[in-house]
C-alpha positions in Angstrom: 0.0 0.0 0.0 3.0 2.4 0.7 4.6 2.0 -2.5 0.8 2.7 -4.2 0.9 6.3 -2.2 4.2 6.9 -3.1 3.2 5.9 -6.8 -0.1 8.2 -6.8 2.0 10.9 -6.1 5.1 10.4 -8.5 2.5 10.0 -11.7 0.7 13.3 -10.4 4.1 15.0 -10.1 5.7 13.9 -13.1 2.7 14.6 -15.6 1.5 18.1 -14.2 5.4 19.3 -14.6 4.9 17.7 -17.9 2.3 19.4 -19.4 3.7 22.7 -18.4 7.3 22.2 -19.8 6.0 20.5 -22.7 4.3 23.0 -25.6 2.2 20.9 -28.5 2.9 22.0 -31.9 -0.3 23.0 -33.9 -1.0 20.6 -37.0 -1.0 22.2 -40.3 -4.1 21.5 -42.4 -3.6 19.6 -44.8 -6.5 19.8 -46.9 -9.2 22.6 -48.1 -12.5 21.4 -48.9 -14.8 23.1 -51.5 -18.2 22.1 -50.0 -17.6 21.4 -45.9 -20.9 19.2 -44.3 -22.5 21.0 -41.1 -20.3 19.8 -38.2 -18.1 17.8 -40.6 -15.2 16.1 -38.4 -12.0 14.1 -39.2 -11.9 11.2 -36.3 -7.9 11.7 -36.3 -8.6 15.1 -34.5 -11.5 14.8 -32.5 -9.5 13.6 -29.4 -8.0 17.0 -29.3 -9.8 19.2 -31.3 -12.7 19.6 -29.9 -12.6 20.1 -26.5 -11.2 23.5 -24.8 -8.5 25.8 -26.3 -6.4 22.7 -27.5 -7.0 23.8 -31.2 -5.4 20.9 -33.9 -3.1 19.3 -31.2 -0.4 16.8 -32.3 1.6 14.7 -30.2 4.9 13.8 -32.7 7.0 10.9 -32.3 9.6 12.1 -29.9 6.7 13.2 -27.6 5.1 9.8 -28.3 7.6 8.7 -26.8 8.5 10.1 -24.2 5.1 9.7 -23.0 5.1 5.7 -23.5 8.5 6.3 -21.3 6.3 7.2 -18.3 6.0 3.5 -17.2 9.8 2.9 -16.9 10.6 6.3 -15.4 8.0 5.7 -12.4 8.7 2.2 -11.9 12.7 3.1 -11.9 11.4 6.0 -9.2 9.7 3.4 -7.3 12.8 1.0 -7.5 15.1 3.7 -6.4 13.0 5.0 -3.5 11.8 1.0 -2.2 15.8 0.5 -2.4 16.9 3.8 0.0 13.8 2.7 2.4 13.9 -1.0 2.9 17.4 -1.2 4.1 15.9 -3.2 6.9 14.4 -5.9 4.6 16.4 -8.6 2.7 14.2 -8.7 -0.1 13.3 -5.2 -2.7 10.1 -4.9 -3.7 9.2 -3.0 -6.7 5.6 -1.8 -8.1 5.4 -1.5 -12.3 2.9 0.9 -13.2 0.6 -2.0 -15.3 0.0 -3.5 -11.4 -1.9 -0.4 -10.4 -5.3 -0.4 -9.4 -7.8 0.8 -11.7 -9.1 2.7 -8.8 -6.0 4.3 -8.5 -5.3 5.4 -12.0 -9.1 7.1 -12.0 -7.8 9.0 -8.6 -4.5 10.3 -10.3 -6.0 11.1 -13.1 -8.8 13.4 -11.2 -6.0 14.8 -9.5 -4.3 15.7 -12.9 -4.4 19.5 -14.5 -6.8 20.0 -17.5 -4.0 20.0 -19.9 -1.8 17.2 -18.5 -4.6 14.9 -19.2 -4.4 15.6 -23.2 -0.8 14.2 -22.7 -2.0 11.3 -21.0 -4.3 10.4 -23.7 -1.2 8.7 -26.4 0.4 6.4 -23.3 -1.9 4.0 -23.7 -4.9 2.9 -24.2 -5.9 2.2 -20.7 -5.0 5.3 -19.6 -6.7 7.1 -22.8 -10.1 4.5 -21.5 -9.7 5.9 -17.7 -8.8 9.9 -19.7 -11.7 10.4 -21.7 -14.6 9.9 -19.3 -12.8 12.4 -17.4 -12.6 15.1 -19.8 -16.0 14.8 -21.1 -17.9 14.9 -17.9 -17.7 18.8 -17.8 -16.5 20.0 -21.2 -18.5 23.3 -21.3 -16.3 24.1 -18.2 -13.6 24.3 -20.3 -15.7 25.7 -23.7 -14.1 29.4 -24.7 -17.0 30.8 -27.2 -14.6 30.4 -30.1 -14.5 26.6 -29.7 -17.9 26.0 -28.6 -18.8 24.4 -32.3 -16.0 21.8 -32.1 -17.6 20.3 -28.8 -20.7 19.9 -30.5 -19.6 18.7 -33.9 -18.1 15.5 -31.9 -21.3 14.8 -29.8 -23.2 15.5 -33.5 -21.3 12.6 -34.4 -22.7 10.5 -31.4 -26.0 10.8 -32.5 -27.9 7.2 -33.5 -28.4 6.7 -37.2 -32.1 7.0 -36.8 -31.7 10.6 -35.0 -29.9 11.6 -37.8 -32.0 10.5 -40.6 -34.6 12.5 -38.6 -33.1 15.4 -37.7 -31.9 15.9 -41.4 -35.4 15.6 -42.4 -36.6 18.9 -40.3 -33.3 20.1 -41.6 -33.8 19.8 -44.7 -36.1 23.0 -45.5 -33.5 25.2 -43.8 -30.8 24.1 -46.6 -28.9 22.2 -43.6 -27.8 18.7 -43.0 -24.8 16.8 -40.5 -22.9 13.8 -41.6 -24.8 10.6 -41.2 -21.9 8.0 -42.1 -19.5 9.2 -39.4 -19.0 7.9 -35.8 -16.7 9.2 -33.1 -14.1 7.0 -31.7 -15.8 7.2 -28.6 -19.3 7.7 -27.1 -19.0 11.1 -25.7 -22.2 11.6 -24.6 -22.6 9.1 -21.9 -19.7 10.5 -20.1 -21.7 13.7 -19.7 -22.7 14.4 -15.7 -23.4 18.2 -16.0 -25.7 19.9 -18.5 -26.9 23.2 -19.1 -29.3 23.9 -21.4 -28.2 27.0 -21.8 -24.8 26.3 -21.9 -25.6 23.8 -25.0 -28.3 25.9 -27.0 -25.4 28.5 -27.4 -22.7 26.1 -28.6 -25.4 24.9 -31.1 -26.3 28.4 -32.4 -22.2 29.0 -32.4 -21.9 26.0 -34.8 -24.0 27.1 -36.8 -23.2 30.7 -37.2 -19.6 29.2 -37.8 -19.9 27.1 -40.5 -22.8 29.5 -42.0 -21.2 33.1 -41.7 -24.3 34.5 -43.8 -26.5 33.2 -40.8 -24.7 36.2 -38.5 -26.9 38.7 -37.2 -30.0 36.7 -38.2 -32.6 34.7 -36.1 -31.7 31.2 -36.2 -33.5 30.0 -33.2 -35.6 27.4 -34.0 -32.6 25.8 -36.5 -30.9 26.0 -33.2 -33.8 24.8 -31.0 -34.7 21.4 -33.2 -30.6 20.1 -33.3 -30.4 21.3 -29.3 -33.6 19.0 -28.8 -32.2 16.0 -30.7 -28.8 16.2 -28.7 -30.5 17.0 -25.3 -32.4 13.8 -26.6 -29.3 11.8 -26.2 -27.9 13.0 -22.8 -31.5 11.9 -21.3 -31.4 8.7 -22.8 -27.8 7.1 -21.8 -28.8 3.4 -22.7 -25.5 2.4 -19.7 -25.6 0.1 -16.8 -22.4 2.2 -14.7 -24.3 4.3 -12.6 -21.7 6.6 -12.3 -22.0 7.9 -15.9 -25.5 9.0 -15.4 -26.3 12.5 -15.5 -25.4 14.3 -12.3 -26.8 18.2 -13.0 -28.8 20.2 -14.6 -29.5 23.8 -15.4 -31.6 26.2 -16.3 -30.5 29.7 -16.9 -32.4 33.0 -17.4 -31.6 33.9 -20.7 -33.2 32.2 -23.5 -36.2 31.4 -21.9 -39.3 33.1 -22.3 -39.8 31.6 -25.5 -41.1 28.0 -26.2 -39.3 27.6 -29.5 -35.8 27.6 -27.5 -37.1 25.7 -24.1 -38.4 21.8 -25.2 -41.8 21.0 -24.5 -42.3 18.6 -21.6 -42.1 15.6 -23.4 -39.1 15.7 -23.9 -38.5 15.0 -20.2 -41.0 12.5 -19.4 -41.0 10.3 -21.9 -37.2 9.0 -22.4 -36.0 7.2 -19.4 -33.4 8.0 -17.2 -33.8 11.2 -18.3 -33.6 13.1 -15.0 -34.3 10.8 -12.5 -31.0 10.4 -11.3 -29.6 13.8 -11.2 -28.2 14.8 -7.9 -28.3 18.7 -8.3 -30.7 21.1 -10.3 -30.1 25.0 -10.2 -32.6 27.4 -11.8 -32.2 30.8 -12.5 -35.6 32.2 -12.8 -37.1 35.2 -14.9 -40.1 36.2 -15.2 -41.7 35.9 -17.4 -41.2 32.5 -18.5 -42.3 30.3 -21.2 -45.1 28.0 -20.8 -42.8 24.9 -21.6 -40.3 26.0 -18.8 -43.7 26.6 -16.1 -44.9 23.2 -16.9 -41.2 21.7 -16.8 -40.9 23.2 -12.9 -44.7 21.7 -12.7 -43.8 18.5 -13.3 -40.5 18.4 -11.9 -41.3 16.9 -8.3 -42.5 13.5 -10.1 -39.3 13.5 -12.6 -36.3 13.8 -10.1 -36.9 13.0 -6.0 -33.1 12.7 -5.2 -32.1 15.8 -5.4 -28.4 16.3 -2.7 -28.4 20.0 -4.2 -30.6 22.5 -5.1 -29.3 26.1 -6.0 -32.1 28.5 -6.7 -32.0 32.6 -8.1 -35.3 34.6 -8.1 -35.2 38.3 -9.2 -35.8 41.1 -7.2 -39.0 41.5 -6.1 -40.3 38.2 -7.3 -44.3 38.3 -5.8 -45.7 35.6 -8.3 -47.0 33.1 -5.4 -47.9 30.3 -8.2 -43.7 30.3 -8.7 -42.8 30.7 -5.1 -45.5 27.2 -4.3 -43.7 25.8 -7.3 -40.5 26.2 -6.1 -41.8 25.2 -2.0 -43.1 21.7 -4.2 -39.6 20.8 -5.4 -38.3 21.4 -2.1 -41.0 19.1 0.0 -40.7 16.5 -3.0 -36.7 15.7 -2.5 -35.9 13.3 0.0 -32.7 14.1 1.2 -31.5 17.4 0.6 -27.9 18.5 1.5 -27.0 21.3 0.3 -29.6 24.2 -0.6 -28.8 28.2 -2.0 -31.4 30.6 -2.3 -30.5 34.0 -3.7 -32.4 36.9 -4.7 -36.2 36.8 -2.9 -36.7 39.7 -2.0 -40.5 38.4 -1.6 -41.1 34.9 -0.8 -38.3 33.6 1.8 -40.9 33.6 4.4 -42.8 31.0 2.6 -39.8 29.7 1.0 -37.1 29.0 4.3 -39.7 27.1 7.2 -40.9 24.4 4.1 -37.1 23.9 3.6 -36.5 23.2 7.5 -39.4 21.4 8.3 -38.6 18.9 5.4 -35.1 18.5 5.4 -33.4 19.2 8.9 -32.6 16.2 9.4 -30.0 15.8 6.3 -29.3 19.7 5.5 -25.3 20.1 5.6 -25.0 23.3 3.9 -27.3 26.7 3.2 -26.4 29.6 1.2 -28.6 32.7 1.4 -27.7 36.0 -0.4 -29.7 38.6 -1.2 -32.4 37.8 1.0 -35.0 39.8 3.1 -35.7 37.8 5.7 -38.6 40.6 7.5 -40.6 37.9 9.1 -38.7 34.7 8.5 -37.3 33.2 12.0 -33.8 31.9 11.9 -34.4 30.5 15.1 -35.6 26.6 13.9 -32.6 26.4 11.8 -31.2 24.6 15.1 -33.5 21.6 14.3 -30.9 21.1 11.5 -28.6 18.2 13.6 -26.2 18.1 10.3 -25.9 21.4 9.4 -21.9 22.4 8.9 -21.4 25.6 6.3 -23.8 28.8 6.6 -23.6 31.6 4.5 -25.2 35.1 4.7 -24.1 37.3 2.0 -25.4 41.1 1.5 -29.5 39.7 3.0 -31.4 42.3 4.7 -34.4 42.4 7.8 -32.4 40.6 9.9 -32.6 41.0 13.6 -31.9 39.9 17.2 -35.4 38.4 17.9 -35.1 36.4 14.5 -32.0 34.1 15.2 -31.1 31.6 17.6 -30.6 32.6 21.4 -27.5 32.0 23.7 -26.8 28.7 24.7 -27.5 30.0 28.3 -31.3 30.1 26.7 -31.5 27.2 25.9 -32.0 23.7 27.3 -28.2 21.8 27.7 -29.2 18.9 26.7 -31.6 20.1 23.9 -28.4 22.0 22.6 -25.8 19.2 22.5 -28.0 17.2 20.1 -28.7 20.2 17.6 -27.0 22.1 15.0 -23.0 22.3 15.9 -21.7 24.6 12.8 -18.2 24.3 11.1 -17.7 27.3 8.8 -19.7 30.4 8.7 -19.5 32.7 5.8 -21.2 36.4 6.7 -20.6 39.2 3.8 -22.5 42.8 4.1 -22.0 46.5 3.0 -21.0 48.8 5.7 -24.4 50.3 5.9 -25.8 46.8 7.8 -22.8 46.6 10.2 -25.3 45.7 12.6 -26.0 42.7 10.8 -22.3 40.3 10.9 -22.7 41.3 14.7 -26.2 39.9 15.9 -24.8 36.9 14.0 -21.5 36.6 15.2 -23.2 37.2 18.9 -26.2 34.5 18.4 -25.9 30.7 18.8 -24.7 30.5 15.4 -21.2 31.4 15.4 -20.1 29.7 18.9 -19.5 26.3 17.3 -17.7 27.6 14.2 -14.0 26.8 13.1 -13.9 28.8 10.2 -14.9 32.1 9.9 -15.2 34.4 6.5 -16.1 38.2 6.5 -15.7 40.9 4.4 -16.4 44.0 7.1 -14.1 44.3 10.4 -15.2 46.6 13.1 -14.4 47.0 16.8 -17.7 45.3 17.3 -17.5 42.7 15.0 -14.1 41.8 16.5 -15.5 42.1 20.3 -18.1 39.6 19.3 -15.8 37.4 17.8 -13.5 37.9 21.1 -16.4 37.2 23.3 -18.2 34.3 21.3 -15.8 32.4 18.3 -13.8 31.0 20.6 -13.4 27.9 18.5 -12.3 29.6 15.0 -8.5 28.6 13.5 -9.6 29.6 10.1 -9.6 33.1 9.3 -11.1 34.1 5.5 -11.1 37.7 4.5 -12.8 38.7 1.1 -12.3 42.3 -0.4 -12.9 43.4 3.2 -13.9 46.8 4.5 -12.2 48.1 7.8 -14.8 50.2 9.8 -14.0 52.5 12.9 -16.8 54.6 13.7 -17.3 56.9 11.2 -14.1 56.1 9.6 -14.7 53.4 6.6 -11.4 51.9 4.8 -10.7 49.6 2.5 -7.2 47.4 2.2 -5.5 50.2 0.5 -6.2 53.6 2.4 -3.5 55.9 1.9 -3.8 58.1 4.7 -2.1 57.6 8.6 -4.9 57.6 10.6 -7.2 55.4 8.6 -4.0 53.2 7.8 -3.1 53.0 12.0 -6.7 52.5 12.4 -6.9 49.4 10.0 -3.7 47.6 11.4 -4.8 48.2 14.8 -7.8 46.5 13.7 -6.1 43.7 11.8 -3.9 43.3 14.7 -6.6 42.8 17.6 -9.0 40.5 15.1 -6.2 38.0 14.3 -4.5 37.9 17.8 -8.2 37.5 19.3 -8.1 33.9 17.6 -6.5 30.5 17.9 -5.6 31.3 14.3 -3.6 28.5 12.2 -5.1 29.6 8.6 -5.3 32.9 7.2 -7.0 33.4 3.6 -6.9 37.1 2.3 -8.9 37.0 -0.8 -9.4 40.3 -3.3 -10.7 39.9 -6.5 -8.9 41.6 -9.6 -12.0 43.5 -10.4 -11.8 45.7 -7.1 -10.0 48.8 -7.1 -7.9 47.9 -4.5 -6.6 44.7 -5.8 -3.1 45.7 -5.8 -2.4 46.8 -2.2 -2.1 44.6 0.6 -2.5 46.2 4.0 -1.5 43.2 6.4 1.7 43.7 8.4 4.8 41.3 9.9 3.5 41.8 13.5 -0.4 41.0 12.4 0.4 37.2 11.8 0.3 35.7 15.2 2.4 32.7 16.6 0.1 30.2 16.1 -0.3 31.1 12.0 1.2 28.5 10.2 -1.3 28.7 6.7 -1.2 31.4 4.7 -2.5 32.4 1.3 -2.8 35.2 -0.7 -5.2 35.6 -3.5 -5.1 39.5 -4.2 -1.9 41.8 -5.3 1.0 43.4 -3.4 4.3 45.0 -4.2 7.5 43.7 -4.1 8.4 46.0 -1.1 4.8 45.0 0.5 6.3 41.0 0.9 9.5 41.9 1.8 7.8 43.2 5.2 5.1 40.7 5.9 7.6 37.5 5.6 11.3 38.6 6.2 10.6 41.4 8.8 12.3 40.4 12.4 8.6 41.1 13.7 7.2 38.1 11.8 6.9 35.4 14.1 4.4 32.8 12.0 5.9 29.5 11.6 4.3 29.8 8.0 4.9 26.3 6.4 1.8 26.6 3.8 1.9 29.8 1.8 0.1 30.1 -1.6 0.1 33.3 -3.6 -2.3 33.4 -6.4 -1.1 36.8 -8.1 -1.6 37.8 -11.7 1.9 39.6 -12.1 3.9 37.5 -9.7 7.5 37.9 -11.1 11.1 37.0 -10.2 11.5 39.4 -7.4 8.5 38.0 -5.1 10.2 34.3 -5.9 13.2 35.8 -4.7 11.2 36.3 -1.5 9.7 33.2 -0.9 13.1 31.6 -1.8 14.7 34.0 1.1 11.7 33.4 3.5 12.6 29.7 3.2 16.6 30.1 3.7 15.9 32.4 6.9 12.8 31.6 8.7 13.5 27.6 7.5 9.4 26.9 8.2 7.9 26.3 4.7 7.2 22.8 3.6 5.0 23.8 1.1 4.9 26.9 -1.8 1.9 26.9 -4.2 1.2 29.6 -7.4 -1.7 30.3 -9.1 -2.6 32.8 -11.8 0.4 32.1 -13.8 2.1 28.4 -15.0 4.5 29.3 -17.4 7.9 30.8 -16.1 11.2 31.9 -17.6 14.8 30.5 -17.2 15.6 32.6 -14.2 12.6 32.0 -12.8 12.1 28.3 -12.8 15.9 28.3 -11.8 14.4 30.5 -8.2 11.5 27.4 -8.2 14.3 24.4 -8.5 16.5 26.2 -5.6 13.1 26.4 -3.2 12.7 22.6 -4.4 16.0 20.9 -4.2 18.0 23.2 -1.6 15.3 24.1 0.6 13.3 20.8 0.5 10.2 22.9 -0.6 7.2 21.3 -2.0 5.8 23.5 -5.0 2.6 23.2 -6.7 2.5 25.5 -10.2 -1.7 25.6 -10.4 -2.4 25.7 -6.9 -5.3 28.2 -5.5 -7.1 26.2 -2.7 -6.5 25.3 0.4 -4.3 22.1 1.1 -4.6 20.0 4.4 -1.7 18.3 6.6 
């Protein structure tokens, strides 16, 4: 079992730093032809052409081999590492790569960036088997809008023989028609587990303003509609006895549909089998108004799907249509075992809307997402009654007060307590107007379980409520965060001194007020303060030993937080997701290493492609400093 762990993570190494060193040379096209079919594809290509930005990929021999070389240079790194280990055992046991698992070659492989997986495709062809199911169960993920017609002109291809001899028939008046004698190497479609209607209608309507440039700027939406209808056709009905390649989501966006030419009648759902019975999550983003093919769809949708783990709803503002709102309370009382539920937007209709969801499903709720909610005469309080529930978020929702959430535990009965709700993450986000509001939560019942703790507003009340309550919280998450005192309002990158003493003084009391062993500073490159990091040496405290950094900084700005004499975090997990990281911040992490000797682990994200003297900086953190490093990585990582 040893040598498998030490295997897992050898292959994961070895083809992620792969893929990145590794550019694939563009094939040339070889041929130009006069009259090109609708979605006309040459199976040579389709393993690489039509998914993502990997536009005409070719692997040449050298690469080819190099890749088949994979085997030998694992099994020689398993050899070499079994031989400086076992000096206790007479015999040496080595591991070849063939004597893996099949388990284990699907967990590497999920582990595996995007673009190392194309590379892993020409090894072999069990490896290309356990490859492709993986790439094709979220294509549209990885869809730019200039490639959308390539993912579709594969699953054309994957249509049955009698779908295409009917589909070319209603075609036919609209001067179109897709290849009929062509098959794809492999049935894409049944590796599908997310879908969005959406998501596909616009790939389809792509495709065909691609390969028809005089249908730009024209109305093509029922051309679009009946070939959208034909392949949704096929992603309902997976003829497969895996379970695990049956559709997983589905999704229903607000644009394109309020008309009933682009939404499919409700047939279409009912009468092919699995269809979507055996999805797991459904999110609907509702507009009003709505088609009638959509209304009946949401009518009928508590007999089509009852399993249902998530359910992600968005209303509008001031949604008031109570047919919708008893709709959407139907789906909810219909599922029967809900886990994860999001409501955003209702303005109108959360008093109806939140009691259905926690007098049905308290006993298997694990995490709730409200944003944008008014919650004037909902009560918080019986979210207690929900035993499982971990992860909490209230972001920007309004109407909340004291009398509406949970008391004190001194309230409440001990032993009625100990068997309730005991939360793990709380996640509170609000504009400086409702300060009030992170406070009566952070003071309530709800945050005094709580190990990890985001906000995006810090006050001197908000941190004397954390003091006096969060007693529990090691993780720390700040996200394009306001710094309040009084009538003085701040953000991360106030220039002036008394704003700027005010906000470290701040920063200073809310992290020492913790047990904190994880801090997360997140701002996103659309806020105006992206570049400026306001978090000092002396703000980390002792017990801070993660740290990551998903916003912007100067050079001068990291100098000072990790190689000032007041820093005295044992960091050993930093990340730095920066756009324009450059030589001069590795240069920093490098020195960090050499002087505080702490780090074990460096990860980078927003950039994967480095120069000579920077990779040179990487190899020195790796080979001199013993230093892990991880070229994609923006989440969290656990020891």
């Amino acid at each position: 079992m040893g040598q498998y762990c030490f295997l897992l993570r050898r292959i994961i190494h070895i083809i992620n730093h792969r893929s990145k060193k590794t550019e694939l040379k563009s094939k040339e096209a070889t041929t130009v032809k006069k009259h090109k079919q609708f979605y006309e594809i040459e199976c040579e290509q389709e393993l690489f052409n039509d998914l993502g930005n990997y536009e005409n990929v070719r692997l040449d021999s050298l690469e080819k081999s190099k890749l088949e070389d994979f085997s030998l240079e694992l099994s020689s790194s398993s050899s070499s590492s079994s031989s400086s280990s076992s000096t206790k055992s007479s015999t040496i046991t080595t591991t070849d790569l063939s004597s893996l698992p099949m388990e284990c070659l699907t967990q590497i492989f999920k582990n595996v960036g995007f673009s190392g997986l194309f590379s892993c495709l020409l090894v072999c062809r069990s490896w290309c088997r356990n490859v492709i199911p993986i790439l094709w169960s979220k294509p549209f993920d990885k869809l730019s809008k200039d490639c959308r017609y390539k993912l579709i002109r594969t699953y054309i291809t994957c249509l049955s023989e009698e779908e295409k001899i009917f589909l070319n028939s209603k075609l036919l008046k609209y001067g179109f028609k897709i290849p009929n004698n062509k098959n794809s190497l492999f049935n894409y479609s049944i590796y599908l587990k997310e879908l969005s209607y959406v998501d596909l209608y616009q790939s389809v309507d792509s495709g065909i303003k691609y390969y028809r440039k005089s249908f730009i700027g024209r109305n093509t939406y029922k051309l679009t509609y009946l070939i959208t209808k034909s392949l949704c056709k096929m992603f309902l009905t997976k003829n497969i006895t895996d379970p695990s390649y049956n559709l997983q989501s589905f999704k229903i966006d607000k644009y394109f549909i309020q008309i009933d030419d682009i939404f499919p009648n409700i047939e279409l759902f009912t009468k092919f089998y699995p269809g979507l019975s055996q999805i797991t999550k459904f999110s609907l983003n509702y507009y009003n108004p709505i088609s009638d093919n959509l209304f009946k769809f949401l009518q009928y949708f508590p007999t089509l799907c009852k399993g249902l783990y998530h359910l992600d709803i968005t209303l509008p503002y001031f949604e008031n249509n109570q047919i919708i709102i008893d709709l959407l309370i139907s789906i909810i009382k219909s599922q029967k075992n809900l886990q994860e539920f999001n409501l955003s937007g209702a303005r109108i209709g959360a008093n109806f809307i939140i009691p259905i969801l926690f007098s049905f499903h308290y006993n298997s709720l694990i995490s709730i997402k409200f944003q944008n909610i008014n919650f004037h005469k909902v009560n918080l309080r019986s979210i207690i009654s929900c035993k499982k529930l971990e992860n909490l978020t209230i972001y920007h929702c309004t109407g909340l007060t004291k009398s509406s959430l949970p008391l004190l535990v001194k309230d409440f009965n001990s032993s009625h307590y100990n068997g309730g709700m005991r939360l793990k993450s709380l996640n509170i986000g609000c504009s400086p107007k409702n300060s009030q509001i992170p406070k009566l939560i952070l003071e309530s019942l709800l945050s005094t379980t709580c190990q990890e703790l985001c906000l995006d507003l810090i006050t001197p009340e908000i941190i004397n409520a954390i003091k006096n309550r969060c007693q529990n919280i090691t993780t720390l998450k700040l996200r394009d965060y306001f710094i309040s005192n009084d009538d003085i309002i701040t953000t991360e990158s106030s220039s002036s001194s008394s704003s700027s003493s005010t906000s470290n003084s701040l920063l200073y009391n809310l992290f020492h007020a913790l047990l904190l062993e994880r801090l997360t500073v997140i701002i996103s490159p659309k806020n105006s303060d992206y570049e400026e990091l306001n978090i000092h040496a002396r703000d980390l405290p002792s017990s801070c030993w993660y740290l990551e950094l998903q916003c912007g900084y100067s050079v001068r700005k990291l100098c000072e937080l990790l190689l000032s004499d007041e820093c005295v975090a044992p960091i050993r997990v930093l990340i730095i997701n920066y756009l324009r990281l450059d030589i001069s911040h590795l240069m920093i992490v490098r020195d960090f290493a050499m002087v505080k000797g702490t780090l074990k682990y460096f990860g980078i994200g927003g950039r994967n492609d480095f120069d000579k003297d920077e990779l040179d900086v990487i190899k020195e953190l790796q080979y001199k400093y013993n230093v892990t490093v991880n070229y994609n990585d923006v989440g969290d990582i656990m020891y």
